[in-house]
C-alpha positions, 0 to 999 in steps of 0.5 A, a space after each residue: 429293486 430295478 430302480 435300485 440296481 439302476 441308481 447304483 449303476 447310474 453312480 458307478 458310471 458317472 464316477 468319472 472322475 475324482 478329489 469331489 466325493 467330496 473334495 470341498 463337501 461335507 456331512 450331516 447325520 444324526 438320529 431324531 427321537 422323541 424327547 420324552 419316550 426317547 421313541 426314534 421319529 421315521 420320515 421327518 422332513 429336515 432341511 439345511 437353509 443358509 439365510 433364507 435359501 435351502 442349500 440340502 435336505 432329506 428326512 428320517 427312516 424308519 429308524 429315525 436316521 438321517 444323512 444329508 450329503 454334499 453340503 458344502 462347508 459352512 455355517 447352517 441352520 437346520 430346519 426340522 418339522 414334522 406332524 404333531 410336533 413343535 419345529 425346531 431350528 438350530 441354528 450355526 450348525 457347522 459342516 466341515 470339510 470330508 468331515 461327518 458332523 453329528 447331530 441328533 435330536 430331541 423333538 417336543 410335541 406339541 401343536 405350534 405349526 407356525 413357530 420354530 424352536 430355536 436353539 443355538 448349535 454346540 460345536 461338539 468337543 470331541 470328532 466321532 469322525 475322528 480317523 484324520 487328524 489336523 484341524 480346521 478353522 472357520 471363518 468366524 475365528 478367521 475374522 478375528 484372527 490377525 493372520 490374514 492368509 491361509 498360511 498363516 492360519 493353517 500354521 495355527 494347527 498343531 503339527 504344522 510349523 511355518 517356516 522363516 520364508 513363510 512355507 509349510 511344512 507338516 510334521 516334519 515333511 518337506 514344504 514341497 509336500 504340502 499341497 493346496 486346493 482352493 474350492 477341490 482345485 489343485 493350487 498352481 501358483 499363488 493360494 492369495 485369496 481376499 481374507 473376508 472370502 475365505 469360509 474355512 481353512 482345514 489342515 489334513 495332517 494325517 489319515 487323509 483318505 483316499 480321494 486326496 492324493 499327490 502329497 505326502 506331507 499333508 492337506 491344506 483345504 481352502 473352501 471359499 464363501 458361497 452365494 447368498 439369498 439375501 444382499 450383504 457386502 463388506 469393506 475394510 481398509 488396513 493401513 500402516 501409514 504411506 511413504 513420503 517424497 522420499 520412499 520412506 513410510 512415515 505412520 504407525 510402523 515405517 513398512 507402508 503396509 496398506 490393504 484395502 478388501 470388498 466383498 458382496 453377495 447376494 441374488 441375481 436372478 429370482 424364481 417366481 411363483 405363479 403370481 409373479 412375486 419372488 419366490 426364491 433365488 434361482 442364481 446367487 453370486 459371491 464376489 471379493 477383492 483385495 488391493 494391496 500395496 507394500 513399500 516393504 514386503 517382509 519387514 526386517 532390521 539392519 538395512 542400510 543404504 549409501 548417503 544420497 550426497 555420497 552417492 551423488 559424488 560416485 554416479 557424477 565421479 565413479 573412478 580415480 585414476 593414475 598414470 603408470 607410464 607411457 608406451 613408447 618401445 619401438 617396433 617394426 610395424 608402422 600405419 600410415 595416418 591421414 596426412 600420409 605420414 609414416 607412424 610407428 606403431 607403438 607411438 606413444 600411449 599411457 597405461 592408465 589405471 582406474 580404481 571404483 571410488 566406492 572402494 574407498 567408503 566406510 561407514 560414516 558413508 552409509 545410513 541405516 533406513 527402516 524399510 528395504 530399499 525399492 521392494 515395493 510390492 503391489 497385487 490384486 486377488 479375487 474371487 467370484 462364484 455363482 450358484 444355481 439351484 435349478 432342481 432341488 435335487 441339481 446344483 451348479 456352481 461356477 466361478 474363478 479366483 484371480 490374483 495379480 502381484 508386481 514384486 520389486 525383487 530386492 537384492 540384498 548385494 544391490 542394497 548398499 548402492 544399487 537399491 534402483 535397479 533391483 529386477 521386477 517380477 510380475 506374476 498372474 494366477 487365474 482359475 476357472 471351475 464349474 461344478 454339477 451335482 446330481 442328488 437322487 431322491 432316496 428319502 423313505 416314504 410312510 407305507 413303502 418299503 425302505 431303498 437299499 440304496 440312499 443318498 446317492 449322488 454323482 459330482 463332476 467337476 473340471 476347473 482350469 488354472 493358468 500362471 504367468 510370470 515375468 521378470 526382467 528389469 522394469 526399464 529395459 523389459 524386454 530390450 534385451 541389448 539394452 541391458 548391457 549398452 553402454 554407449 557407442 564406439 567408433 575404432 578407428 583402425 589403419 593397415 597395419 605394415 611389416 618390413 620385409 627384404 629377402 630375395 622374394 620382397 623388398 617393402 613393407 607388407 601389410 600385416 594386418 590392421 591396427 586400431 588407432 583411436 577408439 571414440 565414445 558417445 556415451 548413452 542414457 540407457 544405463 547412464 550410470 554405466 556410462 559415467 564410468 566410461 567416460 570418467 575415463 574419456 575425460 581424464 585421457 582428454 586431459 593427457 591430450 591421449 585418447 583410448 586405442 582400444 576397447 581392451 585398453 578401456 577396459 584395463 583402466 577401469 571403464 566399461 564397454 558394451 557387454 560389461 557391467 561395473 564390477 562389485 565392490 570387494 566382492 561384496 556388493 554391486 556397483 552403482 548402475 549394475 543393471 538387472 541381469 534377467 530376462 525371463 517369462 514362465 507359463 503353467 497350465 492345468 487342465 483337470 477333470 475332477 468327480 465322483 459318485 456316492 450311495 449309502 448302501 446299508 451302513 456302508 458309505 460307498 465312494 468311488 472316483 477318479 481325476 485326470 490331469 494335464 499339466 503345461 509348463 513353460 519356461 524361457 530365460 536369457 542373461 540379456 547383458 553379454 549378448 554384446 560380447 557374443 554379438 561382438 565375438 560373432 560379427 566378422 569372424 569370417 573376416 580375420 585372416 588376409 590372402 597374402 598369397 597374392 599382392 592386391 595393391 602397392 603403392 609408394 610413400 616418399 618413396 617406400 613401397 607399400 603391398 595390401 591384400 584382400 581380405 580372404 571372406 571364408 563364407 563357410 566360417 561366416 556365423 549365423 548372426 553375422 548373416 543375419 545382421 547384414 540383411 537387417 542392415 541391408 548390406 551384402 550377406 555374403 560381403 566383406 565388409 567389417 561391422 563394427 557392433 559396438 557402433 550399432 544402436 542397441 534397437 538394431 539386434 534381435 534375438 533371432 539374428 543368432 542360431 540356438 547353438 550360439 545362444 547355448 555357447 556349449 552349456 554350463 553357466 556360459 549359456 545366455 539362454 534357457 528354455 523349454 515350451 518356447 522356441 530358443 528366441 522366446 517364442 511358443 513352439 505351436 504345431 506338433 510336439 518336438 522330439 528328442 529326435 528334433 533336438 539333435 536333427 532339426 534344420 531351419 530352412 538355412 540348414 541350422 540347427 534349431 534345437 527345439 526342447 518340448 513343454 513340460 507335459 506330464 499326465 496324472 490319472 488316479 483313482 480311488 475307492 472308499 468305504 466308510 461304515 460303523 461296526 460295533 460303535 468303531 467307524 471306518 475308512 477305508 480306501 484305496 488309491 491308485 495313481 499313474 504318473 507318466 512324465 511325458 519325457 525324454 529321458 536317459 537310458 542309463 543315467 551314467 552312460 550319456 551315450 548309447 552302450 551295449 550290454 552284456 546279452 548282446 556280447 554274449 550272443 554276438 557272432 564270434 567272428 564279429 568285433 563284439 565278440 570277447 569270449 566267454 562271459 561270467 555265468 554271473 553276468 546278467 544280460 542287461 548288465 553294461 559292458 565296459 572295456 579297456 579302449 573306447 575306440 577300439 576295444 580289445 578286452 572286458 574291463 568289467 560291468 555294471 548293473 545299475 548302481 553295482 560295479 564288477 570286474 571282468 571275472 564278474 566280481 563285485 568292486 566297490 571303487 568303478 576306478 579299478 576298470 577305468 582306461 589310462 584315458 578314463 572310464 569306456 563304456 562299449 558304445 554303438 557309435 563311440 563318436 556319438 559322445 560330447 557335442 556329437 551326442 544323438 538321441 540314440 541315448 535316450 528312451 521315453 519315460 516308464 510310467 509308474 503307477 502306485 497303490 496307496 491303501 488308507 485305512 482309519 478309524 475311530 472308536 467312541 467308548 463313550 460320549 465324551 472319549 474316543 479312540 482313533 487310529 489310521 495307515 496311509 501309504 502316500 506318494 507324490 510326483 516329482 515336484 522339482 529337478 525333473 524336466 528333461 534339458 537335453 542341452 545339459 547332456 549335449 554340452 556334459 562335459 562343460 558344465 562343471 558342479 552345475 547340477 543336472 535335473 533328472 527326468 527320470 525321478 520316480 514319485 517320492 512315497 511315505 508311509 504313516 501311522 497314527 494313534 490317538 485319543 480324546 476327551 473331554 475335560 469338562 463342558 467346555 474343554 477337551 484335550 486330544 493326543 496322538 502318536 504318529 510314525 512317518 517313514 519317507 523313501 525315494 526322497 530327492 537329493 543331489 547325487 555325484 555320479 562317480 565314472 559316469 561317461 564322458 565326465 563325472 557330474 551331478 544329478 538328482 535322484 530318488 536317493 533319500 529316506 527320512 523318519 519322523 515321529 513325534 506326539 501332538 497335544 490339543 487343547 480345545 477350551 470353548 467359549 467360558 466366560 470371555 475366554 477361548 483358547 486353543 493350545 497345541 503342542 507337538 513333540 517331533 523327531 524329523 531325521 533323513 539322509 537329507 533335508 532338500 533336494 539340495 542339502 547335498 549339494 556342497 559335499 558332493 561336489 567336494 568329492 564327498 559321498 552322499 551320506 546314507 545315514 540319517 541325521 536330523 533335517 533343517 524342519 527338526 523343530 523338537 518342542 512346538 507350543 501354538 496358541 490361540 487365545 480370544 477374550 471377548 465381550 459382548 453386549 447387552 444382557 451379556 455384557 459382563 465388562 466395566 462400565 462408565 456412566 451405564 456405558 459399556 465401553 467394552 462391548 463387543 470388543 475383544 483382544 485376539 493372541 496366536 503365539 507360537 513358541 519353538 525350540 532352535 532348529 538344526 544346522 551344521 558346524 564348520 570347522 573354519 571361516 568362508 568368507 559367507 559375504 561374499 558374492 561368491 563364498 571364498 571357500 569350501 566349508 568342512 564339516 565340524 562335528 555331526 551334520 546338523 549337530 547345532 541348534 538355533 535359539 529358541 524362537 517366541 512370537 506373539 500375533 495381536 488382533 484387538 477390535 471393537 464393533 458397532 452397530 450401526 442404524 440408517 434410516 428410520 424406524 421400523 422394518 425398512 431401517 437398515 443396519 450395519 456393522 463397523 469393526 475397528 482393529 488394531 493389527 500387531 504382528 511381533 508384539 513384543 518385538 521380540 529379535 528371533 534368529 532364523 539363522 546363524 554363520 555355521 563357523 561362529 554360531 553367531 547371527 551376525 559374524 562369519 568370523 572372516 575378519 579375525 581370523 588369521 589367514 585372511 590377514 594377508 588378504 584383508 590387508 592387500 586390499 585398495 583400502 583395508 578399513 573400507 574393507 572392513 567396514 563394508 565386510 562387517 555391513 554385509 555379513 549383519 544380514 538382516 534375514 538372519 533375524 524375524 520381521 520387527 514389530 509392525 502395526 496396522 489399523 483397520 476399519 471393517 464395514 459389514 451391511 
């Protein structure tokens, strides 16, 4: 009894932490009889070996019952002995993740002591443990598959639709909603794993228990391979064909798609027995990879590129030019030049004009190319996993995962002209685990008396994962000024002189200066930049002019520092547009992760708990106008001349000329001008002009500037954005800044620094399940509780960006003071917000608010806040009215409140006999907030200029679902079975976009906790096993997904058109009404089991097979618009008005068909007998879209059409189209861009593989 009380307390204490009893782990149970009396067998030794190495065991009880827990999913053999009767081994037992597998069985006697009764496991056609629903896929239906990521597996399971970009979502949730782990590790970052390392890929769709939480849409479990006792490895190559000279991919499709994937395992280290042979391994090790290399990465149709002979004429001649006239009105002003000569000031100075040549192509200029230009895709991913079996009863595994990948980032605007200078993203995940399980031995022994407490077992796990990210332009990198140079500019300028005669002075008095001459040296940084420039140059030099001005370079069509080349029509980026972006991301999670299990009587007892710290930062500038901030920031203290006092005269052919100084107001001086003297070596506090356009571009760096003026007041005008670094790109170390640090903190110059903290939320949750049989119904139930602290800043009130007063302190302010207005409504409550009729000095209430309520002054309730505002707008009474706009503090903000939910989970299922079964499950789900939530206190700070720009909310509260579920399954013959379930999703506190109406000082937009959604739907399974040559598996799903919303975004156009969020639900984008998903196999196989044609006595088909996963879909949803918008355009022309209903229309009908065809064969090496050597080659033949078939994935909302915005025929952009430079290349170019290629499904694309197992 005390060793009992001991090991239940020993689970209980160290259950510290969650998602392993069992995140990862599975079950095996079952009952042992006699198979002829049918008597149960008590204490029978079982064992689970994969290969040769034991992974788990027990023996039976009394009753001839057994349980045998963790197992880590996988393919086993179980071993069964026992006195008296003949061993038996059955072998492929299947354990599956969080899943129970059963297995009863039958024992012959008999005296063979030294052989084993083999038998082959029948994956059973029905789930006993049926409460959760979804389903998993194992590595042998993986091999044979053509899908090859995770994602594309899990989309093979009913109630789980793959979107065109490739995300998930389940039943109708949104695709943030889904979450990932690989081997119980939650995913950040990229699920790439090598497809040969994968063991299983289960779906959770629903009833998921209570040691998953964090999601609300479902659970996609990725388990990878474990070590091995004995050695094997793999290697497969995968290929479409290469790129030629030219780019282009030249074999069996035009993509170049090539992957090439290794895997080995087995033993390291050897334990030995007391004779020093190998006895059994002590440490075991799996490792994989994957190299891939993609001229193409996602394959679509209509791309088309500029001649390169054509394109060679614009880089050598981007420009033609006219003359419009000359300059030559007279003035007062005059400069002296270098011969000392008096000169007007407006001598005479062309007025030139320069118009692109690229606005003069069509469309004999363009050819159409298979494969999108410069988006090649390169990446690297690994896995690597030790196990250690110190003890039976102890295991150890430890290992990491590694993924790599460098992405061309296509754009589809450069497309056209400007395909090479497309940015570049490099993006690194790695992950790290150990992992320890302790199992107490509880097995019954012959003559004692029966523990109450069996197959206890504690697990404890803490697993560390990183994720890097940069992009930026793959020349410039990190050389911010480079992005924008140009070339050098030398302005030559010249005192400017006024006449002046008054009985003060006679003469000509300086005015100024005035800029005579402008040179250029034209740089290789962006030579195609460069070429507009001096396009210009040379067609000045032969007007015998030269340009005055960098505004008189401008006007003419060159460019200058600071200017990329504009876009052709509004259409597509000119020729040298360089890679706007500079940008680098870092996340990091730390989590500690375990639990403890006992079976406790029949109950199945599991507790845990999971920590987790999260680390997020991010740093991004928009590198190109850097050099108009620099130019705008140099020399501002230097504009103005102290003509209060005459610095020099002197006399020209007799006419006197007056200078003055420069007046240096040193308190105007800006940060970067500071800085950039002493990096020059000149005098900080001197008067000396810079000219920055002169100043090699390596000479700047970022930290020359202050933080405000990188900001530049906000909105879309900020060149930098950051939060965890510093706002010159580096980590901020030491202690955690402060919202107080934002508004306060001084560098040792006294500027302001305007430190923003890392992203650092904290998740703790725990969880209790019980899982136990009554009455042949078995249960789940558990309860989790989660706790969310976002770690923030946030406001305290979301639409007063300020501090304001409430009703309770008016209500017991003095009444001699400025804050007393009389009696208040008995209806007002005291933390209601006080709004009056003057920010400045208020006089009056003009009414309330209580949170989203708005009241007048008698405390009625009003439902437009317009009734109460001031002639100069909404006033909310505020501590410090001044302490608003730019002058805002932290006075406005509060740390976040923690929330903690409560997420009862109950399921089960019935068996009413061996071949049905009812089966049932509530769940109450939440999840953190997965986007538009981390605090950016520069948007508050600059409100007011950042127009519809949309604000995040640190604020956001976990969103919540509540599900249910009804099922049931049978089975149809002896090989198939066919399941059905009902489900009811309720989705609240959803994100979305919102206008805060007289919020103060300025209306704006935000997000909130503001949706709710339904989804109801029925899923069909199908499951036909191996019958003949045949398997299938057949899904269809039946979904109604409605909501306020369908994204945190979906709102965003009608808010910020002055429209009210709407607050009735109406179908989502994810409203796939009809799904069908299937997965066929036809299949030989060889020898005696051949049943194919023959040549000569040759099976020519053996063990070959054809694989097919189709997946047909009705049309999801989209809205009408009532006209065109003009949806080419970089920046749309219009504002779209809704025709109809929101999501009112439907897209066609989307059908697709995946193939994987192969053929094994054996091969032999070495001679005959035991040490001839084996191997496996598999030749495949993988088509994606075998038909080819065009599926539409999107349409332009005014025309339905996938390739037709209905701009060029509609009436009133005549005008418009007209007017242009030349209305056919308009055209043209208008009918190129609107075709998007993204509108269809990738074509057909076919690779082949060699795969060697030995």
């Amino acid at each position: 009894m005390l060793r009992n009380l001991y090991l239940l307390g020993l689970v209980f204490l160290l259950s510290t932490s969650s998602l392993l009893a069992q995140v990862g782990a599975g079950t095996l149970k079952g009952k042992l009889t006699d198979s002829e009396t049918g008597e149960p067998l008590p204490f029978v030794n079982i064992v689970l070996q994969s290969g040769d190495q034991q992974v788990a065991g027990g023996s039976t009880d009394f009753d001839g019952n057994y349980t045998i827990k963790p197992i880590p999913p996988g393919s086993y053999n179980v071993l069964i002995s026992y006195v008296g009767y003949n061993a038996k081994r059955i072998e492929g037992v299947i354990i599956n993740n969080s899943k129970i597998t059963f297995l009863d069985i039958d024992m012959d006697s008999g005296i063979k002591l030294t052989e084993f009764e083999v038998v082959e496991y029948s994956v059973p056609l029905i789930d006993k443990d049926g409460g959760s629903t979804g389903g998993t896929v194992t590595r042998e239906d993986i091999a044979r598959m053509p899908g090859r990521s995770a994602t594309s597996i899990a989309a093979t399971v009913g109630g789980v639709q793959e979107t065109s970009g490739g995300d998930i979502s389940i039943r109708g949730a949104r695709t943030d909603n889904t979450y990932y782990y690989i081997d119980g590790i939650k995913v950040r970052g990229s699920s790439n794993l090598p497809k040969a390392a994968i063991e299983e890929v289960s779906v959770l769709t629903g009833g998921i228990p209570a040691n998953y939480g964090d999601a609300t849409g479902g659970i996609i479990a990725i388990t990878t391979r474990g070590a091995s006792s004995q050695y094997f490895g793999s290697i497969d190559v995968l290929t479409s064909g290469f790129a030629n000279e030219d780019g282009d991919g030249i074999g069996l499709d035009r993509f170049s798609q090539t992957q090439v994937e290794g895997v080995i395992s087995g033993p390291l280290i050897w334990k030995k027995d007391a004779e020093g042979n190998k006895d059994k391994p002590l440490i075991g090790f799996f490792a994989s990879g994957n190299y891939r290399d993609f001229l193409d990465g996602r394959p679509t149709i209509g791309n088309y590129r500029i001649k390169q002979s054509v394109k060679d004429q614009l880089v050598n001649n981007p420009l033609d030019f006219s003359l419009i006239n000359f300059d030559v009105n007279p003035s007062a002003d005059v400069y002296i030049n270098d011969q000392g000569e008096l000169v007007n000031a407006t001598v005479v100075s062309p007025s030139v004009q320069g118009i692109s040549n690229s606005e003069f192509l069509n469309s004999s200029d363009w050819e159409e190319v298979p494969a999108r230009q410069n988006d090649r895709q390169q990446g690297v991913s690994a896995t690597l996993k030790f196990d250690v079996a110190t003890a039976p009863n102890f295991d150890v595994s430890f290992g990491g995962t590694y993924d790599w990948e460098k992405d061309n980032l296509y754009n589809y605007e450069n497309s056209l002209l400007n395909a090479q200078n497309n940015g570049e993203s490099t993006d690194q995940t790695w992950r790290a685990f150990g992992r320890f399980t302790q199992r107490f031995n509880s097995d019954a022994v012959q003559g004692e008396e029966e523990g109450l407490i069996k197959n206890a077992f504690y697990s404890i796990m803490v697993d560390y994962s990183r994720r890097e990210r940069v992009r930026q332009d793959p020349i410039h990198k990190d050389k911010l000024f480079n992005y924008g140079y140009v070339g050098s500019f030398e302005t030559q300028t010249a005192p400017n002189y006024r006449f002046r005669q008054d009985t003060s002075a006679f003469g000509f008095y300086q005015e100024g200066l005035r800029e005579i001459a402008t040179t250029f040296t034209p740089s290789e940084v962006n030579s195609d930049l460069a070429s507009y420039t001096s396009a210009l140059y040379n067609y000045y030099n032969e007007l015998g002019f030269v340009p005055r001005t960098l505004n008189d370079i401008q006007a003419a069509g060159g460019l200058i520092n600071g200017q990329a080349a504009p876009s052709v029509y509004g259409l597509y980026n000119a020729i040298g547009r360089p890679y706007n972006n500079y940008a680098f991301f870092n996340q990091n999670q730390f989590r500690i992760t375990g639990s403890g299990s006992a079976d406790i009587g029949d109950h199945a007892i599991t507790l845990g708990f999971e920590f987790e710290q999260y680390t997020e930062r991010n740093f991004g500038a928009n590198p190109i106008e850097l050099w108009i901030q620099a130019r705008g920031l140099a020399n501002r203290h230097l504009q103005e001349f102290d003509k209060s006092s005459v610095a020099n005269q002197f006399d020209v052919n007799g006419t006197t000329f007056f200078t003055y100084d420069r007046i240096n107001d040193l308190a105007s001086q800006t940060t970067f001008d500071r800085n950039l003297r002493i990096s020059l070596g000149m005098d900080p506090n001197g008067s000396e002009l810079i000219n920055v356009d002169g100043l090699d571009p390596d000479v700047f760096e970022l930290d020359m500037f202050s933080a405000d003026e990188l900001l530049r007041q906000g909105g879309t005008s900020s060149l930098v954005n950051y939060y965890g670094y510093d706002y010159k790109g580096n980590v901020l170390t030491g202690s955690r800044p402060t919202i107080v640090d934002f508004f306060n903190e001084r560098d040792e110059n006294g500027v302001l620094t305007r430190p923003i903290a890392a992203f650092e939320p904290v998740y703790i949750a725990g969880y209790i399940m019980d899982k136990f049989a009554f009455d042949d119904i078995i249960f789940n139930v558990g309860v989790r509780i989660d706790r969310f602290d976002a770690n923030q800043s946030v406001l305290k009130d979301k639409y007063v960006i300020g501090d304001a007063r409430t009703a309770g302190e008016i209500r017991n302010a003095d009444p001699e003071s400025n804050l007393f207005f009389g009696e208040l409504p008995n209806n007002v409550g005291d933390d209601w917000v006080v709004y009056v009729n003057d920010l400045q000095n208020p006089t009056a209430i003009n009414g309330y608010r209580d949170d989203e309520t708005w009241y007048n002054a008698q405390g009625v309730v009003i439902s437009d806040p317009r009734a109460i505002k001031t002639a100069s707008g909404i006033a909310p009474l505020l501590r410090d009215p001044s302490a608003v706009g730019e002058n805002l503090t932290s006075d406005a903000f509060e740390d976040y409140k923690p929330q903690i939910n409560v997420m009862p989970r109950v399921s089960f299922s019935f068996p009413i006999s061996d071949e049905a079964v009812f089966f049932a499950h509530y769940d109450i789900l939440t999840q953190r907030p997965t986007g538009q939530n981390i605090t950016n206190p520069a948007d508050y700070l600059f409100i007011q200029n950042l127009g519809n720009r949309a604000v995040n909310n640190p604020n956001l509260r976990p969103t919540k679902t509540i599900d249910y579920e009804l099922g049931f399954q049978q089975v149809l013959s002896r090989s198939s079975s066919l399941k059905i379930s009902a489900f009811y999703r309720e989705t609240r506190d959803e994100i979305q976009a919102r206008r805060l109406l007289e919020a103060f000082p300025v209306t704006y937009t935000s997000f909130d906790n503001f949706d709710f959604g339904t989804t109801k739907g029925l899923t069909l399974t199908y499951d036909l096993r191996r019958t003949g040559n045949i398997t299938l598996r057949l899904a269809y799903t039946l979904q109604f997904a409605s909501a306020t919303g369908s994204s945190a975004g979906s709102s965003l156009n009608l808010v910020n058109s002055g429209e009210p969020n709407l607050r009735v639900i109406f179908p989502t984008d994810r409203d796939q009404r009809h799904v069908f998903v299937g997965t066929f196999d036809y299949r030989y196989g060889s020898g005696k089991d051949y049943n194919g044609p023959t040549i000569g006595g040759s099976q020519i088909f053996a063990n070959a097979g054809l694989n097919l996963v189709g997946n047909l879909g009705t049309g999801t949803p989209y809205s009408q618009q009532q006209r065109a918008t003009g949806e080419a355009f970089i920046n749309t022309a219009g504002s779209p008005q809704l025709e109809g209903t929101v999501n009112g229309s439907r897209l066609p009908t989307q059908f697709r068909i995946n193939a994987q065809i192969d053929k094994s064969f054996q091969l032999k090496f070495g001679k005959e007998g035991e040490e001839q050597k084996q191997a496996s080659l598999n030749v495949y033949l993988l088509i994606n879209n075998l038909l080819n078939t065009q599926n539409i994935f999107g349409v332009y909302r005014y025309t339905g059409n996938a390739d037709d915005d209905g701009y060029l025929a509609s009436p009133q952009f005549a005008p418009g189209i007209e007017s242009q430079i030349d209305p056919q290349s308009f055209r043209d170019m208008y009918a190129l861009k609107v075709a998007t290629p993204f509108n269809y499904s990738s074509p057909r694309t076919i690779q082949l593989g060699v795969r060697l197992d030995f």
